[in-house]
N, C-alpha and C positions, 0 to 999 in steps of 0.2 A: 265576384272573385276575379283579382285582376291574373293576368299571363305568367305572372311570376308562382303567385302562390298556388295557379295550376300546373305548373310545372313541377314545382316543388311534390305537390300531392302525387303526379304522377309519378314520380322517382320511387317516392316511399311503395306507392303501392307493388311496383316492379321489383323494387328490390323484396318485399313480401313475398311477390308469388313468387321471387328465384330461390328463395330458402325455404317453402312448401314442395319447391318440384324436387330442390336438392332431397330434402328427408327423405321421402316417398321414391327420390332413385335408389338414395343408399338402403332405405328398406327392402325395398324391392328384391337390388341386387344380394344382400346378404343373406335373405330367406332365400335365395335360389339356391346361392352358395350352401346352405344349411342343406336345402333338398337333396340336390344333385351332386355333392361329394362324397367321394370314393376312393373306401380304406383298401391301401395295398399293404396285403401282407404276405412276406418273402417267409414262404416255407424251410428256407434252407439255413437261412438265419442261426445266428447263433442266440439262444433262450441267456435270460439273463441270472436268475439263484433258484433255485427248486422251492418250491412249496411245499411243505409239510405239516401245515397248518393252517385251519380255518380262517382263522383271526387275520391272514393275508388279504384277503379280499372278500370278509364275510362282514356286517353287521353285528347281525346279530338270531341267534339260532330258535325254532322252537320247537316244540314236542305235543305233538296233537294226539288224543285219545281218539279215535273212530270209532262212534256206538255202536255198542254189539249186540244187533237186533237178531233174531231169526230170520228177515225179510233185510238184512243188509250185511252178512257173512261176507266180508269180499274172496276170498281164498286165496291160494298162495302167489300166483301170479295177475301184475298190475300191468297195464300194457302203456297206457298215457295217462295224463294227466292232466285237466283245465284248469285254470283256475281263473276265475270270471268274478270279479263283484261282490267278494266275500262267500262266493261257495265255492264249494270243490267238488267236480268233474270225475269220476274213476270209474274205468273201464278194465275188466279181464277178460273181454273179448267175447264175453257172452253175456255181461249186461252193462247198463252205466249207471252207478249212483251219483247223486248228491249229497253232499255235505253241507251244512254252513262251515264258516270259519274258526269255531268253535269243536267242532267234530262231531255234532248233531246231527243226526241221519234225516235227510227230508222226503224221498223219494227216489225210482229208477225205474228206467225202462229193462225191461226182462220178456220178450216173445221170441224167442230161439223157435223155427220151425219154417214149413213152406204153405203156411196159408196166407190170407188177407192181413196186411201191418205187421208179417212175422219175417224175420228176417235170420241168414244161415250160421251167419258167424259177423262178428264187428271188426273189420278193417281199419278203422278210421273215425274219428269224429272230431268236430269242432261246433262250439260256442257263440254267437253275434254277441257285439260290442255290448251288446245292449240288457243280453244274458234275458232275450226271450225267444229263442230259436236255437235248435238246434239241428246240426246234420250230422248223419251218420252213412258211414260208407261200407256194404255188403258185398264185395265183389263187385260186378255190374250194375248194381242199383244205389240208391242214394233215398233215403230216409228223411222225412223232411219232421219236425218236435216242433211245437209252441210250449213254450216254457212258465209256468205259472208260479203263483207263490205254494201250490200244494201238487203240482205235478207236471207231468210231459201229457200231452194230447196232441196222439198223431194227427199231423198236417195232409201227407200226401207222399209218394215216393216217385221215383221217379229214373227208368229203364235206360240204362247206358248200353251203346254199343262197344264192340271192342275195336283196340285191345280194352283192358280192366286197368283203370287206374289204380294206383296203392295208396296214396294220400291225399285228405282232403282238408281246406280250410275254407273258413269265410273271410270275407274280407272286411275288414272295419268299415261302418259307418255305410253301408251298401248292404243292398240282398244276394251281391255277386259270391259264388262258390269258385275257388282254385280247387282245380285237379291235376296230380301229378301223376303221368304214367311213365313208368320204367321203362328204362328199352328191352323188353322181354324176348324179342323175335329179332331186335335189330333193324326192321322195318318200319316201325310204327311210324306216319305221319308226321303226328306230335307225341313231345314229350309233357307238354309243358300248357293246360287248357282253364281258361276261365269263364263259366257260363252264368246265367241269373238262374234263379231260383225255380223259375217252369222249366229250362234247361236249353236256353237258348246261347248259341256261341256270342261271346261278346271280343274275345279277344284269343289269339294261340300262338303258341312261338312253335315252327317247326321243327322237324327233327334233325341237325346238324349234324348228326354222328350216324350217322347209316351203318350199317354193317352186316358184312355175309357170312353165316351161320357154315362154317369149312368144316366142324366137326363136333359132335356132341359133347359139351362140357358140361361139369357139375359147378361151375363157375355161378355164385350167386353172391353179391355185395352186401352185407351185412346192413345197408340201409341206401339201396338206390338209389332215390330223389329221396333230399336232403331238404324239409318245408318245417320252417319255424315262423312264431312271430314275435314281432319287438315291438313295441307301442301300440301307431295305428297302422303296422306296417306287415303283411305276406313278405315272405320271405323265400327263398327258393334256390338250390343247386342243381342244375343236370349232372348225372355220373362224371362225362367225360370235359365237361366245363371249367373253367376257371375262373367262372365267376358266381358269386352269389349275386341274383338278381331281388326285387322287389319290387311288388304293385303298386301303384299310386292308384288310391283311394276316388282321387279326384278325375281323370282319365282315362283310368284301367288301361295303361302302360305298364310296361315290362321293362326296369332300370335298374342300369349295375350299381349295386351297393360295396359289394367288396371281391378286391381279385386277390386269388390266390394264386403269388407268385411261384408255378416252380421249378422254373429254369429247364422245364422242357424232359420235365420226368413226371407228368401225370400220364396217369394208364389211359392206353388208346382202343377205339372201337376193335382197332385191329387182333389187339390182345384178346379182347372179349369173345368175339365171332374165331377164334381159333386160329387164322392165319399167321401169328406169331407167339411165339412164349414171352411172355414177362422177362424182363432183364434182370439185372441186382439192384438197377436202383428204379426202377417204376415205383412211382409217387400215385399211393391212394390215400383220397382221404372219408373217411370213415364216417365220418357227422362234424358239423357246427353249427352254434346259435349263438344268439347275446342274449346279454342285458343289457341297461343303460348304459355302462360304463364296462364293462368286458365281453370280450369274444371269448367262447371257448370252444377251443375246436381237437379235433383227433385224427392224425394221419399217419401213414406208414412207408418208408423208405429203406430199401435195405434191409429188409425183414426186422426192421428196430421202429418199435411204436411208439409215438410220442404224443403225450395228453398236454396240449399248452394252456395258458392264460393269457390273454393280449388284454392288457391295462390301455384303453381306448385313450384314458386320461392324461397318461404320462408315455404310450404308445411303447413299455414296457412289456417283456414277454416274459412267463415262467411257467417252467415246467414242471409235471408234478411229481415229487419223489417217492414214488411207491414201490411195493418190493415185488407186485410179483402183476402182471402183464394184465390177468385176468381182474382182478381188484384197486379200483382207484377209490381207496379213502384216506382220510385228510383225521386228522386230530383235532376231536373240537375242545380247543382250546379256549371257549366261552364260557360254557357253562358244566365242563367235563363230560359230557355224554363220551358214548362209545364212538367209534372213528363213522364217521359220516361216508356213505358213499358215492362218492360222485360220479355216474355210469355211464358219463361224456353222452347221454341221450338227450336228444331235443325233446323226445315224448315226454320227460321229467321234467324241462325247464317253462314254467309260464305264468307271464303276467308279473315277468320279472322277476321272480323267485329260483331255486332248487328244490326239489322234492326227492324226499326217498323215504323207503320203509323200514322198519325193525319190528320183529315178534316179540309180544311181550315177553315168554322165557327169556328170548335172549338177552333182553332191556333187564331183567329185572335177577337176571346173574349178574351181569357185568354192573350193575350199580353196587351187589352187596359184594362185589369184589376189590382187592387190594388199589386197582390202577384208580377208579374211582373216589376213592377214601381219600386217598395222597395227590389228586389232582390238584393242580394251581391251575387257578381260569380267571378270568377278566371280570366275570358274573356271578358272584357268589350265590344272589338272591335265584337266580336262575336254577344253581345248581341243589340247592334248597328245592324249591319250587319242582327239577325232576326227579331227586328223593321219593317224594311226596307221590308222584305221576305214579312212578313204578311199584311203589307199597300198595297204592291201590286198584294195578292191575289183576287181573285173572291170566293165569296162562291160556285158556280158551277163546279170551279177548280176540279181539281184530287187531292186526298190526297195528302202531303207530306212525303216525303222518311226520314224518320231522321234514321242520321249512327252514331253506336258509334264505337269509335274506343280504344280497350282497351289496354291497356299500354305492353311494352316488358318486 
């Protein structure tokens, strides 16, 4: 090969590896950008048309029968909800069933008591990615489940010192558990702990908001630390924070996902520990979670509470027009059912869905009534389809699971 056509060869090959190193930066850098971007959303903002209906940012609805067994009664209060891999997860605080996705009962754990694997009441639980593990959280102890195709077989539990965390999750793709502790005393260390599964510290954000307890209140936040998840991703508020943080999976870091702009009216430790009263416009906010494509969250200023929707997609906000402070439901304009409700709780939202309940009386009045009949919905088949649900309930039945599923 004479000098020339080595040179030649060399160029080509150089200019090859500069368009492999190019790809692989651009790669690089735009999965970083993907990771580590960070939604600010201005509280104070003006919301853009109210929602009054499903059909704004729903898919599409469905209406789940729950078998009604004598060994899977759930009763009237639901506390969270999992939903993992085509089963469903439900706890009323003194046991957790299984479902499939169908509403076939498969199993639960149920040992209320203070002996060996009994546990006093359920705090908390979550699910592995992988939907063979589960934890459960009892005041200071922690519940460890192996999950099978015909039941739970306890693992091991395992003794927390105080203070008592209130929320617990797993983290995707890892054996690591998040635990969230409230600021109960004001003192606490951390707020904010993530350990492995024998209960070893792997990572903890301390306590930033300290504060002195100046005089006894009956001051309690309607949901402390704020832990959801979205994909493969831990989720997390501290009370006094303004930012929603998230785990990486990969490093077991603690990274801001989204700030919550609010101009310097979120409530301060100070308020909390007594040394100040609340002003007119102290900024609390209440709960947030996602989905793929919406945030929704719930705050309060100025004694006027406000349920939003942040459209991630078009970075669009709507609020929702309901009539009365305590009741957020929406019109399901799908497939006609009764007004869905949406109870701005992360403990309902998961694995990308909305969940809520309905008793069959009340499913099966409200279908043989007028508003029903005269519905116009998007789904006719559908509304056929919960005709049929409700003619063949029993009033004694188990509630009905209704799933919404919101749009990508």
């Amino acid at each position: 090969m004479n000098k020339i056509n080595l040179l030649i060869l060399r160029i080509k090959l150089l200019a090859f590896l500069l368009i492999i190193f190019c790809c692989c930066s651009r790669k690089s850098i735009n999965e970083k950008d993907n990771i580590d971007s960070i939604l600010e959303i201005d509280l104070l903002s003006e919301s853009g048309s109210k929602v009054k209906n499903l059909s704004k940012f729903a898919a599409n609805i469905d209406y789940i029968p729950l078998q009604t067994l004598e060994s899977s009664l759930i009763g009237a209060f639901i506390s969270k909800i999992v939903n993992m891999d085509k089963r469903i997860y439900i706890t009323n605080r003194e046991n957790i069933m299984c479902f499939d996705i169908d509403g076939r009962f498969l199993f639960k754990i149920e040992k209320i008591g203070r002996g060996p694997e009994e546990y006093m009441s359920i705090e908390d639980f979550d699910v592995s990615s992988d939907n063979k593990s589960l934890t459960m959280l009892s005041f200071n102890k922690i519940f460890i489940y192996d999950i099978s195709d015909t039941g739970f077989t306890f693992q091991r539990s395992l003794a927390l010192k105080d203070p008592a965390p209130f929320r617990i999750s797993m983290v995707p793709e890892t054996d690591n558990v998040f635990l969230a502790i409230p600021p109960w005393r004001g003192t606490e260390p951390t707020l904010s702990l993530l350990i492995n599964n024998v209960g070893d510290t792997i990572h903890f954000k301390p306590n930033c908001y300290k504060y002195e307890m100046v005089r006894k209140l009956n001051y309690r936040a309607g949901n402390e630390t704020i832990v959801y998840s979205i994909g493969n991703e831990v989720c997390f508020k501290e009370e006094f924070s303004d930012t929603v943080f998230y785990i990486s999976f990969k490093n077991n870091f603690f990274k801001p996902r989204i700030i919550l702009n609010s101009h310097g009216t979120l409530i301060t430790p100070e308020v909390r520990g007594g040394s100040k009263t609340s002003g007119n416009h102290t900024n609390y906010i209440a709960n947030i979670f996602e989905t793929s494509r919406y945030v929704f969250y719930y705050y309060s200023i100025s004694e006027t509470r406000n349920r939003i929707i942040l459209d991630k997609a078009t970075n669009e906000k709507f609020k929702l027009d309901i009539d009365s402070e305590l009741n957020s439901k929406l019109k399901d304009d799908l497939c006609g059912g009764p007004d869905f409700s949406i109870e701005f709780m992360n403990s309902y939202c998961s694995g990308g869905k909305l969940f809520s309940f309905i008793d069959p009386i009340t499913l099966k009045k409200y279908i043989d009534g007028e508003d029903f009949k005269s519905a116009r919905v998007s789904d006719p088949a559908g509304k056929v389809k919960l005709k049929k649900l409700a003619d063949s309930l029993k009033e004694t039945d188990n509630p009905v699971l209704i799933v919404v599923t919101p749009k990508e």
